[in-house]
N, CA, C and O of each residue as an XYZ file, in Angstrom:
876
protein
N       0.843     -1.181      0.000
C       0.000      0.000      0.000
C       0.881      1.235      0.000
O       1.597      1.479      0.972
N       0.858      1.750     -0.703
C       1.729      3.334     -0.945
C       1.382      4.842     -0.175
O       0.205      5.202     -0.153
N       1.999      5.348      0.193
C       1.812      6.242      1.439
C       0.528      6.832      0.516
O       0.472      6.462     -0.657
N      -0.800      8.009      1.188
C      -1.103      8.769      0.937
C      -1.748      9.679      1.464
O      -2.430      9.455      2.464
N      -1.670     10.879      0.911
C      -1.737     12.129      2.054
C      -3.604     12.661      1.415
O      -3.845     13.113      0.296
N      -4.559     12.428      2.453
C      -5.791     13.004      2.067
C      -5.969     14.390      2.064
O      -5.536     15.094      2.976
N      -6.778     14.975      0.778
C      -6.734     16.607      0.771
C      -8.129     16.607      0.181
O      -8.539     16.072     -0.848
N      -8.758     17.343      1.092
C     -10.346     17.698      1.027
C     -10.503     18.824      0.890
O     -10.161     19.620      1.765
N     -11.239     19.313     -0.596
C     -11.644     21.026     -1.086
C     -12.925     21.171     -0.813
O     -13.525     20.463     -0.004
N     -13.393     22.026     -1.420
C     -14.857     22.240     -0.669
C     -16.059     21.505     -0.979
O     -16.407     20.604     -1.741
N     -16.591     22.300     -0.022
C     -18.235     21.666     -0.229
C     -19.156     22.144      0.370
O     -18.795     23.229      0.826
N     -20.664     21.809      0.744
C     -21.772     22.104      0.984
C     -22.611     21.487      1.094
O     -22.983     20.637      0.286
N     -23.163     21.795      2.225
C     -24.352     21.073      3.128
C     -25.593     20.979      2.176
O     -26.243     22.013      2.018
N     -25.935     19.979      1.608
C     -27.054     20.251      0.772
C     -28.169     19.016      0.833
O     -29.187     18.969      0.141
N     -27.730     17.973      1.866
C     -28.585     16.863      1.976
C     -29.312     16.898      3.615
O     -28.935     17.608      4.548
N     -30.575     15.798      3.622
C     -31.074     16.042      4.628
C     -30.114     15.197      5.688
O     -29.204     14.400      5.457
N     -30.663     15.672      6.926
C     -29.932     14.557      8.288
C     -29.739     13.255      7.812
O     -30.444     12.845      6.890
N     -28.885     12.558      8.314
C     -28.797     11.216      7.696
C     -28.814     10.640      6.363
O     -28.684      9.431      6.170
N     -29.001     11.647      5.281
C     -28.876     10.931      3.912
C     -26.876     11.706      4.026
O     -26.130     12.179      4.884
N     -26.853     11.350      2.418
C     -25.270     11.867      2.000
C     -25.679     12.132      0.614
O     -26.730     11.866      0.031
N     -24.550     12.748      0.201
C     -24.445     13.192     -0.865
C     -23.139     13.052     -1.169
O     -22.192     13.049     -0.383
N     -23.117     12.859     -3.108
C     -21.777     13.059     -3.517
C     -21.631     14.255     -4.396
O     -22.398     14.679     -5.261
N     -20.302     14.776     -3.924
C     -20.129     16.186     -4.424
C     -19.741     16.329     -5.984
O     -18.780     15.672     -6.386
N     -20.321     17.011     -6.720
C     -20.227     17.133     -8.233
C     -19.144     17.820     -8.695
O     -18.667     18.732     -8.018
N     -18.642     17.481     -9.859
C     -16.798     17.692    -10.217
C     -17.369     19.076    -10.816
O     -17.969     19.286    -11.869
N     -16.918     20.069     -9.634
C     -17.171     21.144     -9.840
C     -15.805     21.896     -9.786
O     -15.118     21.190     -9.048
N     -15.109     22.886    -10.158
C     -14.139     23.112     -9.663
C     -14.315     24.515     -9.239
O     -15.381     25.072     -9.503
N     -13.157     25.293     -8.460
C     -13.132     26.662     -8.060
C     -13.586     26.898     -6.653
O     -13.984     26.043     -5.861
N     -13.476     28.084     -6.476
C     -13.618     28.649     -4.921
C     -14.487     28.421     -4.108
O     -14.974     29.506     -3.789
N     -15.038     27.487     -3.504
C     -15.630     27.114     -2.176
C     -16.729     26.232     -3.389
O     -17.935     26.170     -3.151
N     -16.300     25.770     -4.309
C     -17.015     24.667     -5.119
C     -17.001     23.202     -3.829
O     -16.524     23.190     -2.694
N     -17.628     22.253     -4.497
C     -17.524     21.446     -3.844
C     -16.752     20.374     -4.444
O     -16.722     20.416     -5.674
N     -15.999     19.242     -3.783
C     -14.211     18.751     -4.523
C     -15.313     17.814     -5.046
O     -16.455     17.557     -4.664
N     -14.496     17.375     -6.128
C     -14.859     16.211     -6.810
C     -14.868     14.982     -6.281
O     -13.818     14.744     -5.685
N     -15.865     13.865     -6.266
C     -15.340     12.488     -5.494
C     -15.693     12.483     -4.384
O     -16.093     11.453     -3.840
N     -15.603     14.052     -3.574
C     -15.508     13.415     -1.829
C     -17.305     13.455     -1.731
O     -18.083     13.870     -2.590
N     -17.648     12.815     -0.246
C     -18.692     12.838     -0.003
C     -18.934     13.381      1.438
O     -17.940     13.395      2.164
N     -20.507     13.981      2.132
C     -20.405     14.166      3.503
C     -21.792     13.305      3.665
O     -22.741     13.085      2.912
N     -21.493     12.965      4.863
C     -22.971     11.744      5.067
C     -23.214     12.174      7.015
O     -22.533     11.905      8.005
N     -24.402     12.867      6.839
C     -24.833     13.472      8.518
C     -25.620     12.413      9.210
O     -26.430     11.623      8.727
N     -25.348     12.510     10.040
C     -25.923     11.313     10.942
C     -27.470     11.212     10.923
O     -28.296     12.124     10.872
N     -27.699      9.514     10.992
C     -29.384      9.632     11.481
C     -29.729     10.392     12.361
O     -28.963     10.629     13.294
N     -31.072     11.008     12.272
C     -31.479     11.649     13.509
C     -30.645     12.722     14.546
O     -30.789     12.856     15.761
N     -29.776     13.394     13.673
C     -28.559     14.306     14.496
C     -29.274     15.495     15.214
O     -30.431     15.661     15.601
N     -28.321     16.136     15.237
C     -29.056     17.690     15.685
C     -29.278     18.791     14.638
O     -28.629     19.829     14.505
N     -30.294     18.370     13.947
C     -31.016     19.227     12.929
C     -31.898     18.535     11.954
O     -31.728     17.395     11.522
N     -32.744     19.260     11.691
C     -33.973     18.976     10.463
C     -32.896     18.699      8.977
O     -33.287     17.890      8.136
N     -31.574     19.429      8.775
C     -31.004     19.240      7.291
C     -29.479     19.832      8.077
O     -28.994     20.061      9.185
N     -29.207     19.871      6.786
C     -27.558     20.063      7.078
C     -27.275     21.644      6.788
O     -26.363     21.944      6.017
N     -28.025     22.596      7.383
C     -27.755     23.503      7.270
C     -26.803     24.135      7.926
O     -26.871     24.004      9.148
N     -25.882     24.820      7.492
C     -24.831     25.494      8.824
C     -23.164     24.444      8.350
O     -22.062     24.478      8.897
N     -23.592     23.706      7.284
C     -22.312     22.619      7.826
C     -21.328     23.351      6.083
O     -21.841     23.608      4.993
N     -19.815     23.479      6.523
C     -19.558     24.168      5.696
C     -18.393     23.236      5.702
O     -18.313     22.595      6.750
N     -16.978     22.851      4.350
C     -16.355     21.733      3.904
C     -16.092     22.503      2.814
O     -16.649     22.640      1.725
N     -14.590     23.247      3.615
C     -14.224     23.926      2.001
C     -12.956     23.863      2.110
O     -12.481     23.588      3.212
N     -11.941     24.149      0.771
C     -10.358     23.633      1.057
C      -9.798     25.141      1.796
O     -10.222     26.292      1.696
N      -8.975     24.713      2.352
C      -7.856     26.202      2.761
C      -6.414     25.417      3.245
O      -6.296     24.737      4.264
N      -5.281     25.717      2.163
C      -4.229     24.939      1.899
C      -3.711     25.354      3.407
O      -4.155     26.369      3.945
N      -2.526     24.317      4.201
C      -2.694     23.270      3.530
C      -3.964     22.581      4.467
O      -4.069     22.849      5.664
N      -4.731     21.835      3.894
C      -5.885     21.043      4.624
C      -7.434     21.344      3.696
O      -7.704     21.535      2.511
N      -8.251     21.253      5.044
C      -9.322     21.870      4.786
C      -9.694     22.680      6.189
O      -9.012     23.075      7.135
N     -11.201     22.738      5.842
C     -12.286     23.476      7.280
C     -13.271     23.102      7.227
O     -13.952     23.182      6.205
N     -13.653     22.586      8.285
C     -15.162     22.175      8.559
C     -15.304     22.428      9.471
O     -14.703     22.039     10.473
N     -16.515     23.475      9.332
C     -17.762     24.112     10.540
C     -19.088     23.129     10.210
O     -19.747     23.098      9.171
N     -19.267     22.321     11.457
C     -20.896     21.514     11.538
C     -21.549     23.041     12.526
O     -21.032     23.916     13.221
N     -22.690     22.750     12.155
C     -23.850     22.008     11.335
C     -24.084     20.847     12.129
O     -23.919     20.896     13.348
N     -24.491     19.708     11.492
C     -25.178     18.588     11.814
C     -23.600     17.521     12.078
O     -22.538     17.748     11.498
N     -23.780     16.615     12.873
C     -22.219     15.716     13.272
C     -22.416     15.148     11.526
O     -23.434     15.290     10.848
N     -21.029     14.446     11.066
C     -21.245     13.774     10.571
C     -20.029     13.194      9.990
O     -19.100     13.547     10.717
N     -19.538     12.379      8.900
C     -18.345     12.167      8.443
C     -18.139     12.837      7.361
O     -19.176     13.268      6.857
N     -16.864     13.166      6.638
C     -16.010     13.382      5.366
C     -15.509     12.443      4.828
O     -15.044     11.698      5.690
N     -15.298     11.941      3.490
C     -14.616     11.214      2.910
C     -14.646     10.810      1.791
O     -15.727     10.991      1.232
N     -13.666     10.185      1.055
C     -13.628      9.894     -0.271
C     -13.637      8.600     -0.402
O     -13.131      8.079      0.592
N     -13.935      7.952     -1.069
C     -14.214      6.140     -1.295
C     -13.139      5.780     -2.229
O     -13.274      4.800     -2.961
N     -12.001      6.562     -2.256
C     -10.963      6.040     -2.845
C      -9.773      6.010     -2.065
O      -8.762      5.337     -2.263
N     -10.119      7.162     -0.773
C      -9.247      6.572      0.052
C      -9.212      5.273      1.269
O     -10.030      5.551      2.146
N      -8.573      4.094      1.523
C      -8.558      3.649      2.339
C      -7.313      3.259      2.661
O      -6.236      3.788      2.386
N      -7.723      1.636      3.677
C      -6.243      1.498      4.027
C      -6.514     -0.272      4.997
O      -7.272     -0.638      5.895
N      -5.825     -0.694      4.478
C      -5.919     -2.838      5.167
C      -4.410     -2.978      5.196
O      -3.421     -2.460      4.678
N      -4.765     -4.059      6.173
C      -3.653     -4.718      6.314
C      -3.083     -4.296      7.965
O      -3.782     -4.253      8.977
N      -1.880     -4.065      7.873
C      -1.137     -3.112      9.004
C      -0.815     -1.815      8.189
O      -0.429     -1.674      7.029
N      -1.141     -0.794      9.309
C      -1.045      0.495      8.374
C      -1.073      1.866      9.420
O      -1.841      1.625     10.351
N      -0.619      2.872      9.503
C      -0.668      3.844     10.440
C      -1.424      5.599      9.835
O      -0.811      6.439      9.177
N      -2.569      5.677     10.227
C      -2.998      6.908     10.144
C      -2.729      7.998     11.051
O      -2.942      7.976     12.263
N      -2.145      9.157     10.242
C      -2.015     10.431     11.061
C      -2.791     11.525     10.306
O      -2.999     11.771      9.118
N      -3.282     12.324     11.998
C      -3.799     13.505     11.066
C      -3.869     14.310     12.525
O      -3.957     13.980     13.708
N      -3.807     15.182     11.995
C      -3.242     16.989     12.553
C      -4.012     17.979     12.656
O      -3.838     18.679     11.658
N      -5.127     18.625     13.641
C      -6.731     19.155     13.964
C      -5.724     20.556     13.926
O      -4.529     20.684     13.659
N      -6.668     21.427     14.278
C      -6.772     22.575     14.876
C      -8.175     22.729     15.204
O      -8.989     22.482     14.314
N      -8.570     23.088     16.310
C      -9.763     23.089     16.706
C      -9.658     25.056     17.438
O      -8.968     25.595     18.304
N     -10.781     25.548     16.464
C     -11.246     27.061     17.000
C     -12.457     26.975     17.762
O     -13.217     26.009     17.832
N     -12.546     27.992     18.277
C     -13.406     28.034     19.617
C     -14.612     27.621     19.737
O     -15.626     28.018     19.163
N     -14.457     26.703     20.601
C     -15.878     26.194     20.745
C     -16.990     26.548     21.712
O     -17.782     25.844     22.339
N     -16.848     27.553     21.656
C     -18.199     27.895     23.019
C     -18.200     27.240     24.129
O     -17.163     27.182     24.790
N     -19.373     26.614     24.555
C     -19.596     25.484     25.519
C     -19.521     24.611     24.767
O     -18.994     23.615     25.264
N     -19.835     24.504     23.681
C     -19.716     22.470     23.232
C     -18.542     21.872     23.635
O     -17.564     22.579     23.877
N     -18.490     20.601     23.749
C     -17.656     19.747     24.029
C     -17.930     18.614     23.534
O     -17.957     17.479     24.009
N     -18.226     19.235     22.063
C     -18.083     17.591     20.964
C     -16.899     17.223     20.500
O     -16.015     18.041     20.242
N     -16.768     15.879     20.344
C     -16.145     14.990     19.748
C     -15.602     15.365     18.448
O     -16.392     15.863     17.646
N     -14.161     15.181     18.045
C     -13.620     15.267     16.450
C     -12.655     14.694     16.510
O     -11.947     14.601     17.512
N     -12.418     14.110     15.232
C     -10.933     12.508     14.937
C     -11.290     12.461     13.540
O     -11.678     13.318     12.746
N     -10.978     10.843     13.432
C     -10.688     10.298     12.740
C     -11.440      8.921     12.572
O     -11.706      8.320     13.613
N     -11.882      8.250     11.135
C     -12.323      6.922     11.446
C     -12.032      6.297     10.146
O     -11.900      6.828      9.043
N     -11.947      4.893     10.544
C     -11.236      3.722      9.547
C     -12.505      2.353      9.238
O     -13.586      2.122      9.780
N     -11.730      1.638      8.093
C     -12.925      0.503      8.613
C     -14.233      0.644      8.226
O     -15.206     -0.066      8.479
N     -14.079      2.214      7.216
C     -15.437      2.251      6.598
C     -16.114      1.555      5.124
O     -15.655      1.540      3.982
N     -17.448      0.977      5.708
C     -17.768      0.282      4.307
C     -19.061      0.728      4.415
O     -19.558      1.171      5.451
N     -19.751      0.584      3.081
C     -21.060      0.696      2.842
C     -21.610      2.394      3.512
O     -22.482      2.594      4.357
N     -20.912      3.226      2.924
C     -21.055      4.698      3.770
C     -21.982      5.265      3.283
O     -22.449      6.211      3.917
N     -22.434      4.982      2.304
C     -24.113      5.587      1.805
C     -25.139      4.772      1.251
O     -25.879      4.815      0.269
N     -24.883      3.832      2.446
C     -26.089      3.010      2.341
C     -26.619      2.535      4.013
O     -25.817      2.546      4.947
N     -27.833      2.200      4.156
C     -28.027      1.098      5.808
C     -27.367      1.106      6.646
O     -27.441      1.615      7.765
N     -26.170      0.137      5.823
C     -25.714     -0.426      7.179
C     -23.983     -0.073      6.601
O     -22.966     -0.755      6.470
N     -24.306      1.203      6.395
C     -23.102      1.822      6.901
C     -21.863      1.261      8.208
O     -22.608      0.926      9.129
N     -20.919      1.104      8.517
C     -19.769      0.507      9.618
C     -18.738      1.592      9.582
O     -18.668      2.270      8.557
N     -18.014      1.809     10.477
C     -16.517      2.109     10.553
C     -16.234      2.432     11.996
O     -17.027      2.336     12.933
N     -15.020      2.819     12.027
C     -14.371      2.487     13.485
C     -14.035      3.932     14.037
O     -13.042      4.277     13.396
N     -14.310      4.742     14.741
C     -14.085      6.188     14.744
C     -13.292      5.970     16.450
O     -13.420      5.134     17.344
N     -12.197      7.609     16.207
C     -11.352      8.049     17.439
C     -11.304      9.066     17.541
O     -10.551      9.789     16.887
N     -12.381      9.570     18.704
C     -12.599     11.259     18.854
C     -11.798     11.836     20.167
O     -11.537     11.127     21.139
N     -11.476     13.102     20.068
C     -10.820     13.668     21.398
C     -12.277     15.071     21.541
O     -13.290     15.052     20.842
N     -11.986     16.053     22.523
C     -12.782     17.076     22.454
C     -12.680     17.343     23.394
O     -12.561     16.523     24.305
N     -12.688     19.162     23.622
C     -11.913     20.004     24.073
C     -11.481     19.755     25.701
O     -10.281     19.899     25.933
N     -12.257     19.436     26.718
C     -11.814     18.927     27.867
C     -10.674     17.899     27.582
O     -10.419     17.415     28.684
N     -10.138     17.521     26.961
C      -8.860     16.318     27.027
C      -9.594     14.881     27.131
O      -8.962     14.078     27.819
N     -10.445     14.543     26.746
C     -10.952     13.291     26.799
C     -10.650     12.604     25.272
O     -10.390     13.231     24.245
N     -10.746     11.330     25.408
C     -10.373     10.594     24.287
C     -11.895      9.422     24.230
O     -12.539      9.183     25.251
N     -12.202      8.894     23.032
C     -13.255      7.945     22.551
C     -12.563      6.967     21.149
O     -11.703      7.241     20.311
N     -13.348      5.829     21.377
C     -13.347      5.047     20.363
C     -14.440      4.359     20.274
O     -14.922      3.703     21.198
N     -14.965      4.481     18.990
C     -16.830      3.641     18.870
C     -16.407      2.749     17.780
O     -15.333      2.623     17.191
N     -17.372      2.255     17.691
C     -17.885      1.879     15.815
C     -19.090      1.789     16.064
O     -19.865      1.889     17.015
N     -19.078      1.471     14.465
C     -20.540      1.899     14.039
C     -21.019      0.771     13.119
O     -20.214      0.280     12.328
N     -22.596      0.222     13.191
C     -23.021     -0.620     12.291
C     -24.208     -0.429     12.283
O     -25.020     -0.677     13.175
N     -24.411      0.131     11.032
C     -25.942      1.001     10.699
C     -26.232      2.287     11.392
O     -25.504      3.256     11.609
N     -27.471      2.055     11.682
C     -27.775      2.786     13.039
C     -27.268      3.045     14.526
O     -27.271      4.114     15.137
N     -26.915      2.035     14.870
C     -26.408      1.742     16.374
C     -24.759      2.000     16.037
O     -24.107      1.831     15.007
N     -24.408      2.471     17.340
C     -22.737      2.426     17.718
C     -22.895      1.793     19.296
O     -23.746      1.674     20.178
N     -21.136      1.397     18.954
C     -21.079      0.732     20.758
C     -20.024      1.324     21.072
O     -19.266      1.842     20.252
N     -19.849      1.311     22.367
C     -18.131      2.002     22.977
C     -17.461      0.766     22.855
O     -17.694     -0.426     23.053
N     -16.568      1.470     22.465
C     -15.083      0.285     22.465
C     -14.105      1.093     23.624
O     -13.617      0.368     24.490
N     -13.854      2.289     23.669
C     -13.189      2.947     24.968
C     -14.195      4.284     25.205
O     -14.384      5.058     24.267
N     -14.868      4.516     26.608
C     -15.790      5.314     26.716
C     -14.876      6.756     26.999
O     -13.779      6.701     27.556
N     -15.380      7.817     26.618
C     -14.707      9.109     27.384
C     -13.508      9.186     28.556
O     -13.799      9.085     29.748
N     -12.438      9.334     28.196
C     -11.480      9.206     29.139
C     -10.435     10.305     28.846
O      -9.757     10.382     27.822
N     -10.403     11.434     30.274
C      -9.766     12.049     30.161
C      -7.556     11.647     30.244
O      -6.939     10.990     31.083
N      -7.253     12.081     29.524
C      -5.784     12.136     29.160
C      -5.180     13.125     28.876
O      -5.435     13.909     27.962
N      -4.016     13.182     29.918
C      -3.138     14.021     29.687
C      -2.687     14.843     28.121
O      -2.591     16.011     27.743
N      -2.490     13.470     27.514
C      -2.143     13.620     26.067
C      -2.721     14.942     24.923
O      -2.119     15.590     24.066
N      -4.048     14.953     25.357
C      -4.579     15.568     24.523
C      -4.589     17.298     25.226
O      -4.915     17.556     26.385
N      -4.149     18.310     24.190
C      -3.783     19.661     24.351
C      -5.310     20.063     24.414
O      -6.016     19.626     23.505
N      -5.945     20.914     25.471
C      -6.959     21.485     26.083
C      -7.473     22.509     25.062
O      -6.756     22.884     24.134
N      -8.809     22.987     25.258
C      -8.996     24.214     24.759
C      -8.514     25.508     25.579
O      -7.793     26.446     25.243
N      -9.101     25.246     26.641
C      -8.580     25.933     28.018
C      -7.423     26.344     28.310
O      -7.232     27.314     29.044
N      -6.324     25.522     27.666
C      -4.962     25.277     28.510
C      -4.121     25.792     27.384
O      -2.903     25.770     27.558
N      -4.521     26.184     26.427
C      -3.997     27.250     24.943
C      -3.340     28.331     25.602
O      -3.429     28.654     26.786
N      -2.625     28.885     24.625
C      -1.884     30.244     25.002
C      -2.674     31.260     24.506
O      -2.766     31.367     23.283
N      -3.292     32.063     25.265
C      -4.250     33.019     24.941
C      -4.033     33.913     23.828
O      -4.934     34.592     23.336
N      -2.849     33.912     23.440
C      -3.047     34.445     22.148
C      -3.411     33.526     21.017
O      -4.241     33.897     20.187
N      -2.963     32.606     20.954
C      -3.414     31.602     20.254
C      -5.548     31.615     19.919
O      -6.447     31.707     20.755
N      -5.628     31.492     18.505
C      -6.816     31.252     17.871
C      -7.259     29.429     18.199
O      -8.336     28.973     18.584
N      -6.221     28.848     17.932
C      -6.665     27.605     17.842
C      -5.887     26.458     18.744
O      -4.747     26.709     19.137
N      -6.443     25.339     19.033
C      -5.265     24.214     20.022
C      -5.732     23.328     18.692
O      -6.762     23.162     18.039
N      -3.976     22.729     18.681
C      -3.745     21.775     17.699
C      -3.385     20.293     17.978
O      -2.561     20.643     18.822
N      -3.325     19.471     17.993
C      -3.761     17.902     17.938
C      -3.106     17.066     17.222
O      -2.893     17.578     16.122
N      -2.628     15.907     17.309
C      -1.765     15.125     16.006
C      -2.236     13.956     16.678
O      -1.515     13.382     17.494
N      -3.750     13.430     16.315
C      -4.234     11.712     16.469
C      -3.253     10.837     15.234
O      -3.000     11.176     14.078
N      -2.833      9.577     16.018
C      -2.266      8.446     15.162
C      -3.042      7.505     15.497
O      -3.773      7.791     16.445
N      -3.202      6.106     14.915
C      -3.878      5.401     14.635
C      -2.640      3.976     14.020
O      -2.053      4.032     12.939
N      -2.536      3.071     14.812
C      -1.736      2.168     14.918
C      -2.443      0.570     14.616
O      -2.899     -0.151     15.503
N      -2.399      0.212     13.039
C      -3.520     -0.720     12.872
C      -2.244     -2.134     12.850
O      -1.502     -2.230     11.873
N      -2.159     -2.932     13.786
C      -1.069     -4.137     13.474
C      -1.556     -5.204     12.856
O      -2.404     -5.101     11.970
N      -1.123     -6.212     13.214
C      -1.363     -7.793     12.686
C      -2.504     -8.467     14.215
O      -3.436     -9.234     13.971
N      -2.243     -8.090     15.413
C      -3.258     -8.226     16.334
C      -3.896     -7.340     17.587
O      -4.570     -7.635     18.574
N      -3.386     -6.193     17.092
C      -3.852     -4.869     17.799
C      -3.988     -3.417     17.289
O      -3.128     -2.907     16.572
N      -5.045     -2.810     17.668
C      -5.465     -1.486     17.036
C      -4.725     -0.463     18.214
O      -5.166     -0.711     19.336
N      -3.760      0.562     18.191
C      -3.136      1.450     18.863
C      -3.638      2.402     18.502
O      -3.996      2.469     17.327
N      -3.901      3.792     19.644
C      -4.411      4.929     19.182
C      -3.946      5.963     20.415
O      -4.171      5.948     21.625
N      -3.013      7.083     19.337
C      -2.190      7.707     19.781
C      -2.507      9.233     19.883
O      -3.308      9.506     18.989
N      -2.159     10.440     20.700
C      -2.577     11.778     20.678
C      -1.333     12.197     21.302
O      -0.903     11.970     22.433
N      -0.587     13.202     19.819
C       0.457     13.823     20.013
C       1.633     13.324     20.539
O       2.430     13.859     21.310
N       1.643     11.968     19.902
C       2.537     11.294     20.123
C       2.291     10.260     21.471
O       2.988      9.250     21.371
N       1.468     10.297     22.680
C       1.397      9.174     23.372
C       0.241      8.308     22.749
O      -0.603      8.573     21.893
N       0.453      7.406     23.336
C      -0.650      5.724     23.756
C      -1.407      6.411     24.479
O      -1.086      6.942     25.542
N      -2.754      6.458     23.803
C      -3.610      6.710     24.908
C      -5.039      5.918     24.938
O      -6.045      6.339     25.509
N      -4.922      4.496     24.100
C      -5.790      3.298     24.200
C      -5.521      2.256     22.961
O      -4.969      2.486     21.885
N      -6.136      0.935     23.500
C      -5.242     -0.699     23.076
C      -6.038     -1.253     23.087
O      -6.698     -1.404     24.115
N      -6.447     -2.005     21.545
C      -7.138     -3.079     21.962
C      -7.331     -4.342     21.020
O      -6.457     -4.269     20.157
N      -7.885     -5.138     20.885
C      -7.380     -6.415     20.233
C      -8.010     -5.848     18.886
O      -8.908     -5.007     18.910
N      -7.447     -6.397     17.642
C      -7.957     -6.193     16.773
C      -9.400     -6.644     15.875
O     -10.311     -6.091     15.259
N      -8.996     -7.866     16.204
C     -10.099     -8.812     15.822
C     -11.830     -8.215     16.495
O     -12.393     -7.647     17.432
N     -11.976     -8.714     15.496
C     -14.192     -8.475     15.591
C     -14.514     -6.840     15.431
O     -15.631     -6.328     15.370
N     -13.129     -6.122     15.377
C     -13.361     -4.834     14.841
C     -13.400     -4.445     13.267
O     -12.856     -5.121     12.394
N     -14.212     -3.112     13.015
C     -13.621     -2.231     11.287
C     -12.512     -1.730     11.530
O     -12.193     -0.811     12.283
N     -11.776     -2.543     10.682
C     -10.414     -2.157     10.389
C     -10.013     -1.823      9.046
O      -9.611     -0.681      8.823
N     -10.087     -2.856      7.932
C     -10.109     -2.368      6.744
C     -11.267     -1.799      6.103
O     -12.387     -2.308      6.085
N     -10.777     -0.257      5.362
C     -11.987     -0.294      4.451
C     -11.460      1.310      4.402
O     -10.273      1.609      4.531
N     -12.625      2.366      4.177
C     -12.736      3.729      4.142
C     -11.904      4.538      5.164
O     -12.195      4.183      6.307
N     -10.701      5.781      5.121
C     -10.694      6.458      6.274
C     -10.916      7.827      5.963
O     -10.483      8.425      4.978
N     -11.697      8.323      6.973
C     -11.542      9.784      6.350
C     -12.124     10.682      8.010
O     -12.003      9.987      9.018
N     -12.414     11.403      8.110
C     -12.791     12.568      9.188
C     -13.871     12.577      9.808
O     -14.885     12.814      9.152
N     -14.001     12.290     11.443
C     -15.692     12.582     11.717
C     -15.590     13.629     12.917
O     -14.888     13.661     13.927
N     -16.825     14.689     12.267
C     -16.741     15.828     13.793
C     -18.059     15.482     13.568
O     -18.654     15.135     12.548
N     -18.467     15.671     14.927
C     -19.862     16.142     15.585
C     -19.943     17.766     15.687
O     -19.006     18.550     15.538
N     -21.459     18.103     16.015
C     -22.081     18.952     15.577
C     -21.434     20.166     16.006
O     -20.829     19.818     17.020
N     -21.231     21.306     15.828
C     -21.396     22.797     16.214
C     -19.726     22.948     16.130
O     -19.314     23.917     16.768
N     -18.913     22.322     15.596
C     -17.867     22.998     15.592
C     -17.514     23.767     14.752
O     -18.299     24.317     13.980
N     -16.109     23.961     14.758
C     -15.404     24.913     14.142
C     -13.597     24.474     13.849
O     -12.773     24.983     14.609
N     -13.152     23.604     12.817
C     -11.861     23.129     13.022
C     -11.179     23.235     11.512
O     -11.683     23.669     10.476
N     -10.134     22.801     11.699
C      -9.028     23.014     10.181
C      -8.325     21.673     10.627
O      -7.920     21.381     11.752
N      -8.284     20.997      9.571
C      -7.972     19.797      9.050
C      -6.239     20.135      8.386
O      -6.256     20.137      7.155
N      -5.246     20.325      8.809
C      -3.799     20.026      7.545
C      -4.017     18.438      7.254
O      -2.862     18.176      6.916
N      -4.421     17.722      7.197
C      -4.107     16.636      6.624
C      -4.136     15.264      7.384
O      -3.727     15.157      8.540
N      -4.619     14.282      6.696
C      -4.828     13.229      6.822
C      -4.525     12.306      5.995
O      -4.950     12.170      4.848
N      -3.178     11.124      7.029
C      -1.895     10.305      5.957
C      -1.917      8.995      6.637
O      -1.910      8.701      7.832
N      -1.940      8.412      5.752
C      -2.128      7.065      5.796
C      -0.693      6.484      5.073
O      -0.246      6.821      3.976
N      -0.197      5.639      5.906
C       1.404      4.693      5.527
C       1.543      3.366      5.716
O       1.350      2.909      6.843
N       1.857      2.631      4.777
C       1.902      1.263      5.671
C       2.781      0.679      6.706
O       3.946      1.067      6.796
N       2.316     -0.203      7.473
C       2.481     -0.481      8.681
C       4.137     -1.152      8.501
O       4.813     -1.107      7.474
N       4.484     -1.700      9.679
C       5.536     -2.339      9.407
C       5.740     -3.384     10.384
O       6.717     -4.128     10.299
């Protein structure tokens, strides 16, 4: 599998809660990218996807929700043993204290019974790992605060944004998942989504910048 670095240009909220859409090979300024797709959760927090914005700003992207939901392209994935990194900036979030990462292991993303394996942090320093099959998700590691993860709070007040570097450690019999370089949860691999789709999931009302999301194979 050959390294590759994901780059998401724009887009627009234009489907209801829970459906998706694929974005039309449009090109130019806050067009929406060719290929990628956004798919909002069943039953989220809103009647449609209004408010949810997915546009490029080198290097990366930006996504302001709107409604939670995922990003991604169906050409990127990643099997086998393989290591995902990707690099947040998260701007101010009010009171929310939603969830934003990364997720792998995705199949069937605009259809039913949608799956994949998601790893969220959010702004108190807590860390998550779910998956997902269809409708329903289960915890695989529930909310747990860690050192690891850089605060909103705990920013240098001049600073606009606190920045983040989740890794994602897929082996031959264990899934590792890393923030800014520590271990900050382990667990067997097996009976999990592991191969398939990876691409970006925030929940609702934020405000973040994406530099990039890289996928390498394992070793």
């Amino acid at each position: 599998m050959r390294s590759r670095t994901v780059r998401l240009v724009a887009a627009a909220a234009l489907a209801m809660a829970g459906l998706w859409w694929a974005a039309p090979a449009v090109q130019g300024q806050d067009a929406p990218p060719e290929g990628w797709q956004v798919r909002t959760d069943r039953g989220g927090h809103g009647a449609d996807a209004e408010g949810l914005s997915f546009v490029e700003m080198t290097p990366g992207f930006h996504v302001t929700t709107g409604p939670a939901g995922i990003f991604f392209h169906p050409d990127s994935t990643a099997q086998g043993t393989f290591r995902i990194e990707s690099t947040t900036f998260l701007f101010d979030p009010g009171e929310r204290n939603e969830g934003f990462g990364v997720f792998f292991g995705g199949r069937d993303l605009t259809g039913e019974t949608q799956a994949y394996t998601y790893f969220l942090i959010r702004r108190d320093g807590s860390v998550l790992v779910k998956r997902r099959d269809g409708a329903e998700t289960s915890t695989l590691t529930g909310w747990t605060k860690n050192d690891a993860v850089a605060t909103w709070e705990e920013r240098d007040e001049a600073d606009s944004s606190v920045q983040n570097d989740l890794a994602i450690e897929a082996g031959a019999d264990e899934l590792v998942f890393f923030v800014n370089g520590t271990e900050v949860a382990r667990m067997p691999r097996v009976d999990q989504h592991v191969d398939g789709i990876v691409g970006v999931r925030v929940n609702h009302g934020l405000n973040l910048h994406v530099s990039s999301v890289r996928v390498t194979p394992g070793r």
